[in-house]
Chimera marker file (.cmm) of the C-alpha trace (Angstrom):
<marker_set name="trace">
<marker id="1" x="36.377" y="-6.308" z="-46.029" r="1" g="1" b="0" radius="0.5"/>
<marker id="2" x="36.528" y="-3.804" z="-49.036" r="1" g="1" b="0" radius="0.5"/>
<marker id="3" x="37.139" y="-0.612" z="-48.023" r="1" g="1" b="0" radius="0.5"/>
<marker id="4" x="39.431" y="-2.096" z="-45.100" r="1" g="1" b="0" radius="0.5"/>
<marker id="5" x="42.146" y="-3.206" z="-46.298" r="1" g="1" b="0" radius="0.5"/>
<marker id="6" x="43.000" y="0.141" z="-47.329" r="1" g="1" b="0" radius="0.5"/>
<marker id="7" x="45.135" y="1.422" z="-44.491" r="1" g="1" b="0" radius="0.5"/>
<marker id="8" x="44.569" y="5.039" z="-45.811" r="1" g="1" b="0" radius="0.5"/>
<marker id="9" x="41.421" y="5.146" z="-45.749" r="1" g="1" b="0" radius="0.5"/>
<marker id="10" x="41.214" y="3.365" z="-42.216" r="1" g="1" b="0" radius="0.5"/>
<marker id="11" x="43.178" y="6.044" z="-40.864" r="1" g="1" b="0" radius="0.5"/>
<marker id="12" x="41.093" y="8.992" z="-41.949" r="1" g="1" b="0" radius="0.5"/>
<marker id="13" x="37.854" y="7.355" z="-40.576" r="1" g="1" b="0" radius="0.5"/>
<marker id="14" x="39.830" y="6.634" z="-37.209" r="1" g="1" b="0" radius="0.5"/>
<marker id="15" x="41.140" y="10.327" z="-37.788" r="1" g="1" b="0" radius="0.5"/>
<marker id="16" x="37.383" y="10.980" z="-38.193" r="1" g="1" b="0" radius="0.5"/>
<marker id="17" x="36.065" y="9.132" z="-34.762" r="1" g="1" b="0" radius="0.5"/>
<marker id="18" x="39.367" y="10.589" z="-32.629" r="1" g="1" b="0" radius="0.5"/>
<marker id="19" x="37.075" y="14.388" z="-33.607" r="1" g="1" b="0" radius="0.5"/>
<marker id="20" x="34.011" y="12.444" z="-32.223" r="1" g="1" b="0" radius="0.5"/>
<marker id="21" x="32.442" y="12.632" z="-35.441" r="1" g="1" b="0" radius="0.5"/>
<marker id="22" x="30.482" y="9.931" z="-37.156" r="1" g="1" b="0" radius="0.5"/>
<marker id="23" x="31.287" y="8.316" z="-40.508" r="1" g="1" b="0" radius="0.5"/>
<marker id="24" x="29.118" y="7.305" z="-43.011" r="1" g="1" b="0" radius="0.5"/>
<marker id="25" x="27.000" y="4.207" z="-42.471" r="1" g="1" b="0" radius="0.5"/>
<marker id="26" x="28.454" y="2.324" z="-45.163" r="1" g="1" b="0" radius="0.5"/>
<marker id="27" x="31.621" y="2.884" z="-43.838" r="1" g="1" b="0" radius="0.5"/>
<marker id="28" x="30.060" y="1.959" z="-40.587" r="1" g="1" b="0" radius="0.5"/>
<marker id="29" x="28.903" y="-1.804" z="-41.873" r="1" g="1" b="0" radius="0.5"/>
<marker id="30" x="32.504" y="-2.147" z="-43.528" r="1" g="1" b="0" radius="0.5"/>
<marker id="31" x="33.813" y="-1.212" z="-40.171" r="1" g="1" b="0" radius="0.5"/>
<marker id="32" x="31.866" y="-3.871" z="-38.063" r="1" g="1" b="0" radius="0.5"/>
<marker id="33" x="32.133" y="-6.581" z="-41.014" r="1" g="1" b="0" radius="0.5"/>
<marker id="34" x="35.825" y="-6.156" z="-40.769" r="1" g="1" b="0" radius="0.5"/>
<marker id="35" x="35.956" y="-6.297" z="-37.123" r="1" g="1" b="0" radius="0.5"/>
<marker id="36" x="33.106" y="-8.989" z="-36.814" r="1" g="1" b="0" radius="0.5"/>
<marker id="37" x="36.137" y="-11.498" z="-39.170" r="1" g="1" b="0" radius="0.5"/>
<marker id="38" x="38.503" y="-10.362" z="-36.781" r="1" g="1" b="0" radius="0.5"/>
<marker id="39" x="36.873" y="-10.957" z="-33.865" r="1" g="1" b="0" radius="0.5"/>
<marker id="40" x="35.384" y="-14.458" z="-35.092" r="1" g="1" b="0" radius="0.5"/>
<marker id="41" x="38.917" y="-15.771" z="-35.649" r="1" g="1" b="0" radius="0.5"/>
<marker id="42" x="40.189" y="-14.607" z="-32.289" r="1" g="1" b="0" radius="0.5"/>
<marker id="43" x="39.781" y="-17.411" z="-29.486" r="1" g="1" b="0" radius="0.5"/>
<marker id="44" x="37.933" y="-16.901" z="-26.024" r="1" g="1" b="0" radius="0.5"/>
<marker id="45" x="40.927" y="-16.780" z="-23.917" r="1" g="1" b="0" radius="0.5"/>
<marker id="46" x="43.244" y="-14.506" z="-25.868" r="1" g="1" b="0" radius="0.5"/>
<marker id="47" x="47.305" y="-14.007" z="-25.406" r="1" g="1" b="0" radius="0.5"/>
<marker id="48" x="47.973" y="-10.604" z="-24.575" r="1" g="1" b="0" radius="0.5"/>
<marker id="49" x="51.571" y="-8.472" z="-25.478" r="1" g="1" b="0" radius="0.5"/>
<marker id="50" x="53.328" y="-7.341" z="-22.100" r="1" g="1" b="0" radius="0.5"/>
<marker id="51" x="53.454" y="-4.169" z="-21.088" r="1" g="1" b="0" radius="0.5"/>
<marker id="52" x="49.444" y="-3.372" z="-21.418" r="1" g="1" b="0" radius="0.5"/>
<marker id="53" x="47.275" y="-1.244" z="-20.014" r="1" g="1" b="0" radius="0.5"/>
<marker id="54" x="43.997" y="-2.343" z="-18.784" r="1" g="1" b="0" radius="0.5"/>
<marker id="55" x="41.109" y="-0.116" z="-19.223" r="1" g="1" b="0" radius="0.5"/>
<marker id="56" x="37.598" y="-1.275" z="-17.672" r="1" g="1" b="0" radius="0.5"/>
<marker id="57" x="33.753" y="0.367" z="-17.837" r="1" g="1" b="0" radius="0.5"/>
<marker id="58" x="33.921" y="3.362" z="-20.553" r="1" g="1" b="0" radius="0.5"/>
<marker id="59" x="30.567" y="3.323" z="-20.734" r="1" g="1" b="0" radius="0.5"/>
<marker id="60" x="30.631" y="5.570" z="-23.535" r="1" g="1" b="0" radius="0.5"/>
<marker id="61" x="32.520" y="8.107" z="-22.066" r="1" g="1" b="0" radius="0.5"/>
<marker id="62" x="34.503" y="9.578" z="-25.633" r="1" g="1" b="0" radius="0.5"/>
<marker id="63" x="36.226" y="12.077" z="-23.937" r="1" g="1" b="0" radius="0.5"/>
<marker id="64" x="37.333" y="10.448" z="-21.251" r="1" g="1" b="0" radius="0.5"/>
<marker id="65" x="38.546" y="7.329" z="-23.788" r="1" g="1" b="0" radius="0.5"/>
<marker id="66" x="40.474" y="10.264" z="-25.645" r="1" g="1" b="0" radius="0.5"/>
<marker id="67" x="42.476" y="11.378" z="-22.538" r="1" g="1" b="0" radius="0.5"/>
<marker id="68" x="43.196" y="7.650" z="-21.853" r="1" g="1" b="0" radius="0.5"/>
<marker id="69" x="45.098" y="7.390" z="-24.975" r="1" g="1" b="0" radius="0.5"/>
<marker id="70" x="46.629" y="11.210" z="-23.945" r="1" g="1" b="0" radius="0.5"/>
<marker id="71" x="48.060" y="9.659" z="-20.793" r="1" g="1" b="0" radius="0.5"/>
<marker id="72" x="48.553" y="6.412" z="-21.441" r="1" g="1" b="0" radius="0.5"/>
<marker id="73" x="50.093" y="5.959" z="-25.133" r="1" g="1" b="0" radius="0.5"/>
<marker id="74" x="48.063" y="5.810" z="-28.594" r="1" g="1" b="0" radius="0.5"/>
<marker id="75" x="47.584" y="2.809" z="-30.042" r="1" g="1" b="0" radius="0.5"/>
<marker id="76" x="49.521" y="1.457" z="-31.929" r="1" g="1" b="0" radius="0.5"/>
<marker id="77" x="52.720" y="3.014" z="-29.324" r="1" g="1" b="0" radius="0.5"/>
<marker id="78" x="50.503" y="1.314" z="-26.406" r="1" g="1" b="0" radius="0.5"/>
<marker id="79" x="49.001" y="-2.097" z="-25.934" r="1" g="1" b="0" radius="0.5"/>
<marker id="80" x="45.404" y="-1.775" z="-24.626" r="1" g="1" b="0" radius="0.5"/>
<marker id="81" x="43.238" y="-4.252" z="-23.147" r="1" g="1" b="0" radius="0.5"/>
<marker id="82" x="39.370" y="-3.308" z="-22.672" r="1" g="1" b="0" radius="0.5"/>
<marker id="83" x="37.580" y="-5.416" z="-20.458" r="1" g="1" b="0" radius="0.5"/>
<marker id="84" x="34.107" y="-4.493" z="-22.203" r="1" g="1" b="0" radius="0.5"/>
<marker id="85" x="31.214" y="-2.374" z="-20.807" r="1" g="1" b="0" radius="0.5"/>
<marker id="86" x="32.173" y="0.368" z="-23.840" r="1" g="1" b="0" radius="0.5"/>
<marker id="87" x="28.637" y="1.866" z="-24.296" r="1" g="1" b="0" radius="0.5"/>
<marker id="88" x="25.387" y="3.053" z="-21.724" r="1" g="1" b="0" radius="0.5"/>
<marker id="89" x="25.279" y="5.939" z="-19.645" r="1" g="1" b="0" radius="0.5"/>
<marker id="90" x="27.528" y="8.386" z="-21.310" r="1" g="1" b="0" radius="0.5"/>
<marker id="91" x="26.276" y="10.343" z="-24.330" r="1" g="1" b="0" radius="0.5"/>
<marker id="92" x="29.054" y="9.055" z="-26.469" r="1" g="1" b="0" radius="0.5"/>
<marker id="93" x="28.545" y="5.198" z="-27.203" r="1" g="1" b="0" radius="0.5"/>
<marker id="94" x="28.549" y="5.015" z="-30.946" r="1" g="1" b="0" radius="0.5"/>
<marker id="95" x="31.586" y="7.216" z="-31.232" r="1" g="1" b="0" radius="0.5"/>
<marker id="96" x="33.281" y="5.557" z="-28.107" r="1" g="1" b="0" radius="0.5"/>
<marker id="97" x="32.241" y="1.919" z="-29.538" r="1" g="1" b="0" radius="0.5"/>
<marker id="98" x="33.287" y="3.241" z="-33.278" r="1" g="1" b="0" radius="0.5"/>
<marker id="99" x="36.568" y="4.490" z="-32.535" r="1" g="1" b="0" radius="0.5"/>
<marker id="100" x="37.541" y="1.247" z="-30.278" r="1" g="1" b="0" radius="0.5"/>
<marker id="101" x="36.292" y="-1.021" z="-33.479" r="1" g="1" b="0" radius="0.5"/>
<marker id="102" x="38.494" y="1.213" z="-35.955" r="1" g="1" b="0" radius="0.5"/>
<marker id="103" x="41.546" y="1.030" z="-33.671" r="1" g="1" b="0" radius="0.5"/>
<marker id="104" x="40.895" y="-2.673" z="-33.455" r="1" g="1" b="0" radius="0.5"/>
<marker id="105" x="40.692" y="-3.286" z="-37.082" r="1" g="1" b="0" radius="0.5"/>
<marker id="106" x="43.629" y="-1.111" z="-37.565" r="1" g="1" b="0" radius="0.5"/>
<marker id="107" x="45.426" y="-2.603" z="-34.955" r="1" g="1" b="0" radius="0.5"/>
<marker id="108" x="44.261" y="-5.908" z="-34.176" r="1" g="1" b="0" radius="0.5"/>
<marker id="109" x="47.665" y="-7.225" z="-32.129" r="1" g="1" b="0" radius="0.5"/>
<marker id="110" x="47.871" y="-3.742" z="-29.872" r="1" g="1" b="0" radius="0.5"/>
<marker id="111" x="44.020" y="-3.849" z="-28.724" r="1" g="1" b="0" radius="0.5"/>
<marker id="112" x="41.739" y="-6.490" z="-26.961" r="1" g="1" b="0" radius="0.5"/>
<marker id="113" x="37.928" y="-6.103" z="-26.822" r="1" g="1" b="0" radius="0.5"/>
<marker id="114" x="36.371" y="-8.181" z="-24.267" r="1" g="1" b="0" radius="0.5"/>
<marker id="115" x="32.976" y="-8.130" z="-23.843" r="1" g="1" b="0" radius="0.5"/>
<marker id="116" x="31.152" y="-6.984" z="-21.168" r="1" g="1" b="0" radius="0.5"/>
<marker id="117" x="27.492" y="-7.125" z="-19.886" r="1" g="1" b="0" radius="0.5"/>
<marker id="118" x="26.754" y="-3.976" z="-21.523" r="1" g="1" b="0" radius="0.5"/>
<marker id="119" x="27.281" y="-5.422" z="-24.944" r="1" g="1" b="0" radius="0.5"/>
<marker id="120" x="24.773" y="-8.119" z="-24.649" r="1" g="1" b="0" radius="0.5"/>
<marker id="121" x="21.406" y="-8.171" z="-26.298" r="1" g="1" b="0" radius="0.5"/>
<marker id="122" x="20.008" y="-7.820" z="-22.813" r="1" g="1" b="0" radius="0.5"/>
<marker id="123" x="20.665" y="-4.777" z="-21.822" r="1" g="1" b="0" radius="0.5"/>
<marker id="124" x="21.113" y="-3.803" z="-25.481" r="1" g="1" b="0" radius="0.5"/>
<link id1="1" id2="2" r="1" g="1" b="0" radius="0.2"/>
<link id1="2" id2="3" r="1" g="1" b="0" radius="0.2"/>
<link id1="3" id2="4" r="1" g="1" b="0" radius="0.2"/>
<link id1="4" id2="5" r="1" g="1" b="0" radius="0.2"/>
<link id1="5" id2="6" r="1" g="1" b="0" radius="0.2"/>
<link id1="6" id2="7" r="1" g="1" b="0" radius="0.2"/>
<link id1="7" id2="8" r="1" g="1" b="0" radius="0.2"/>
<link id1="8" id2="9" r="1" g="1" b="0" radius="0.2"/>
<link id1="9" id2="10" r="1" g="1" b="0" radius="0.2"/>
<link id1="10" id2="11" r="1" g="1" b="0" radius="0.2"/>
<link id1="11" id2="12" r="1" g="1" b="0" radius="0.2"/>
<link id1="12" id2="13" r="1" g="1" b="0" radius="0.2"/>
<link id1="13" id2="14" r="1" g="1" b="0" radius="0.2"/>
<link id1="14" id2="15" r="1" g="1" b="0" radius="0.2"/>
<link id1="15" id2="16" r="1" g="1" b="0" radius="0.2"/>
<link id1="16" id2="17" r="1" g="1" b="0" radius="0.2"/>
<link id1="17" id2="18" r="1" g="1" b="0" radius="0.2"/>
<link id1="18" id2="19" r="1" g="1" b="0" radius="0.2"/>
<link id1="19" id2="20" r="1" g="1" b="0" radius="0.2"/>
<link id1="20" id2="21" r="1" g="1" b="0" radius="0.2"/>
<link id1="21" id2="22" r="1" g="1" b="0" radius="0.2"/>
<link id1="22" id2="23" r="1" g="1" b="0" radius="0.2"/>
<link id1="23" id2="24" r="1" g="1" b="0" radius="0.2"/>
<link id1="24" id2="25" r="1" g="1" b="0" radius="0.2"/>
<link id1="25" id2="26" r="1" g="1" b="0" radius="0.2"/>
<link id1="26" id2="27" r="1" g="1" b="0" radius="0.2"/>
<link id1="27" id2="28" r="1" g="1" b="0" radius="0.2"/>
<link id1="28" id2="29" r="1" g="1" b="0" radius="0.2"/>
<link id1="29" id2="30" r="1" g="1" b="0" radius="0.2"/>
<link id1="30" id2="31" r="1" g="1" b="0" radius="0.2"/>
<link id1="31" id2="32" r="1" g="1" b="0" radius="0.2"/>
<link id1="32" id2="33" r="1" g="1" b="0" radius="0.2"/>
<link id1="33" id2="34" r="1" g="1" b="0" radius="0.2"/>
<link id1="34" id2="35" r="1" g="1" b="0" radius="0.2"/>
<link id1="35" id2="36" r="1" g="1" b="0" radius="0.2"/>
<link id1="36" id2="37" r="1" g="1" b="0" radius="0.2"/>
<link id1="37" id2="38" r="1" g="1" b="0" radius="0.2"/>
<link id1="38" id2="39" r="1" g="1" b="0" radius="0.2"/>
<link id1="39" id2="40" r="1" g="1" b="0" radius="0.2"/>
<link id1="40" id2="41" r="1" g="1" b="0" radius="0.2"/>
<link id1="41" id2="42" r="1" g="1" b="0" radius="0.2"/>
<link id1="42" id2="43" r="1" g="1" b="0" radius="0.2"/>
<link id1="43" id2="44" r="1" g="1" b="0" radius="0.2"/>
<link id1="44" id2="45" r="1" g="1" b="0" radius="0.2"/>
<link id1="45" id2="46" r="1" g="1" b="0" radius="0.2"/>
<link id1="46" id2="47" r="1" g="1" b="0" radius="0.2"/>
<link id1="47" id2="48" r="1" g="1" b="0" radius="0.2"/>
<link id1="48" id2="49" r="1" g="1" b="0" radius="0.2"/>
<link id1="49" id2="50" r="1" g="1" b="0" radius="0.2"/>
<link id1="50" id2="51" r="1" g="1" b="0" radius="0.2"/>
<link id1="51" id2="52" r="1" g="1" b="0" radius="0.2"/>
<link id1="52" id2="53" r="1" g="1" b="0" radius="0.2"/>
<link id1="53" id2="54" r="1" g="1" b="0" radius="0.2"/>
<link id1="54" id2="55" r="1" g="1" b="0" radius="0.2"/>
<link id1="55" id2="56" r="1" g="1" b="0" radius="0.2"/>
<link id1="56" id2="57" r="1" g="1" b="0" radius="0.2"/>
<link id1="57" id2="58" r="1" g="1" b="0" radius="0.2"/>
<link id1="58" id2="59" r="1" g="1" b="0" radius="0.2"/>
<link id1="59" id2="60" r="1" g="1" b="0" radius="0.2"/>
<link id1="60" id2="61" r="1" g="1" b="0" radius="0.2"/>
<link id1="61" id2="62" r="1" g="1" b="0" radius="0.2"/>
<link id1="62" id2="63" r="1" g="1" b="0" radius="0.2"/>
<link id1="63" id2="64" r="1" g="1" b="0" radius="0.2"/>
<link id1="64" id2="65" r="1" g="1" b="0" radius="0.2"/>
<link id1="65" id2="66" r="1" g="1" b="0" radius="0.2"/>
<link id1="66" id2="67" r="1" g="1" b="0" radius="0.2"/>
<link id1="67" id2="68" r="1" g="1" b="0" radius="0.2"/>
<link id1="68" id2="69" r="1" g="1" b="0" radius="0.2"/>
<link id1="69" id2="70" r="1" g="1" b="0" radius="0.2"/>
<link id1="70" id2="71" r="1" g="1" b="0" radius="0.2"/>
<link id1="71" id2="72" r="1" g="1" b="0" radius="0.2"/>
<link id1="72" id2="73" r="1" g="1" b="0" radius="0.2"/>
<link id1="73" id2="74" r="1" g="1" b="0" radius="0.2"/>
<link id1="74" id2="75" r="1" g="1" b="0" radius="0.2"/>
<link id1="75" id2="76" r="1" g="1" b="0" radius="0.2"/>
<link id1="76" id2="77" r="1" g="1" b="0" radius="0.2"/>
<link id1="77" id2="78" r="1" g="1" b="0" radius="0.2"/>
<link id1="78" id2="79" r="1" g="1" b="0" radius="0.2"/>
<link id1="79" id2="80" r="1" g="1" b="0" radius="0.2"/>
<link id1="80" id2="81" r="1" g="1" b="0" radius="0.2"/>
<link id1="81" id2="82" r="1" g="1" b="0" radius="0.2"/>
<link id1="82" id2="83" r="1" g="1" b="0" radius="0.2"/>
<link id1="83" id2="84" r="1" g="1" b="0" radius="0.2"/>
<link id1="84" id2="85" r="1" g="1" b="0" radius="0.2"/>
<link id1="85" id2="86" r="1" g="1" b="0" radius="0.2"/>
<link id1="86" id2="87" r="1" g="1" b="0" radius="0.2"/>
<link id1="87" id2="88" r="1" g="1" b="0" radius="0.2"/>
<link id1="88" id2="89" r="1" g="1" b="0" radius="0.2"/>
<link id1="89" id2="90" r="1" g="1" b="0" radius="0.2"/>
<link id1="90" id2="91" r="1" g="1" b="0" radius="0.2"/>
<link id1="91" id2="92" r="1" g="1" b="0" radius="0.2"/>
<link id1="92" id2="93" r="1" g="1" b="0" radius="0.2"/>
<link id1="93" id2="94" r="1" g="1" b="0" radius="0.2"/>
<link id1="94" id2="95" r="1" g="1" b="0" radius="0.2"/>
<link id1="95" id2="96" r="1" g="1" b="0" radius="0.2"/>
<link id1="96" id2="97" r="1" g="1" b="0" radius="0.2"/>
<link id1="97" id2="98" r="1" g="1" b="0" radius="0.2"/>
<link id1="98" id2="99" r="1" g="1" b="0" radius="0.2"/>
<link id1="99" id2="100" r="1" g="1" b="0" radius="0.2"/>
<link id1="100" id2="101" r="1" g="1" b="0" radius="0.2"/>
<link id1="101" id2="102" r="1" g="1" b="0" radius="0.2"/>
<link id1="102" id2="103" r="1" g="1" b="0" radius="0.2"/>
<link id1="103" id2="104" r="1" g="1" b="0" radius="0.2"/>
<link id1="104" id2="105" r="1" g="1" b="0" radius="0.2"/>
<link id1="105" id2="106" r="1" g="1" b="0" radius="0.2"/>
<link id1="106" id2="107" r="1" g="1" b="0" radius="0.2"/>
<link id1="107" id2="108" r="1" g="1" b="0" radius="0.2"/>
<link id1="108" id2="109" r="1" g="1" b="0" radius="0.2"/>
<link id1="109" id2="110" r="1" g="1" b="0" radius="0.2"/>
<link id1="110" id2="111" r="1" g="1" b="0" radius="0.2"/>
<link id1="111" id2="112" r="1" g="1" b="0" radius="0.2"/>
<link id1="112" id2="113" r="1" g="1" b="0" radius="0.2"/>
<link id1="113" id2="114" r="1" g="1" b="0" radius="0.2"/>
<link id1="114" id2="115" r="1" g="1" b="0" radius="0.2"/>
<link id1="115" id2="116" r="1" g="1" b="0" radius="0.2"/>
<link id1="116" id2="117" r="1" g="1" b="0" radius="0.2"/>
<link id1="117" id2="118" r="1" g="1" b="0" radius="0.2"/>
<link id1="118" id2="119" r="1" g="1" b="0" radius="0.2"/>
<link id1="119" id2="120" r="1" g="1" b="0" radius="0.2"/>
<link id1="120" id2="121" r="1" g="1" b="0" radius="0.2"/>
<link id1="121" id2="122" r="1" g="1" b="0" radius="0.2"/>
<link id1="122" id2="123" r="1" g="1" b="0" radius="0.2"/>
<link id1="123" id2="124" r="1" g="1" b="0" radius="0.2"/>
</marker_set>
C-alpha cells in the first residue's frame, strides 16, 4: 500500500487523472497494488448503497467519464456502479481505467468495478 494510505497524496494523483494526465509509474503500481487488495477482499456478488447510478461500456471514453461525474454527482457525493468494459476503442483507456482505480481506492464503499469482457486477457 505505501504511498496509499496517504489520503493527500491520493487526492492529487486523482486531481492529476480528473486533467487526463498520467502519473508516474510508480505511482501507477502503488495504485493497482492498492486496488488489486481491495478488490481481492471484495466478494463476487457485491452489496451495493441505494441511490446509485449505473454506468455501462466507457470504453475508454475520458471525457465522456468526466461529464458523467458533471451530471451525475462526483464521487464520493454519488454512488457509482460500473458494469466493466472501461477500456478499447476510445483513445483514453489508461487515463479512463486510472482515474476509475484512484476513485476506487479512494472511495472503495461509493464505487463498484465489475468486470467486463474488455478487461479479460482475451481481448487484452
Amino acid at each position: 500500500l505505501g504511498t496509499m494510505t496517504d489520503h493527500g497524496d491520493l487526492d492529487r494523483q486523482i486531481a492529476t487523472l480528473r486533467r487526463c494526465e498520467l502519473i508516474t509509474e510508480l505511482e501507477v503500481k502503488a495504485l493497482a497494488s492498492a486496488a488489486r487488495d481491495i478488490l481481492m477482499e471484495e466478494s463476487n456478488v457485491q452489496r451495493v448503497r441505494a441511490p446509485v447510478t449505473l454506468c455501462g461500456d466507457i470504453h475508454g471514453q475520458f471525457f465522456d467519464l468526466v461529464e458523467l461525474f458533471k451530471v451525475g454527482g462526483d464521487v464520493p457525493d454519488t454512488n457509482y456502479l460500473f458494469l466493466g468494459d472501461f477500456v478499447d476503442r476510445g483513445f483514453f483507456s489508461v487515463e479512463t481505467f486510472l482515474l476509475l482505480m484512484a476513485l476506487k481506492v479512494r472511495y472503495p464503499d461509493r464505487i463498484t468495478l465489475l468486470r467486463g469482457n474488455h478487461e479479460s486477457r482475451q481481448i487484452t
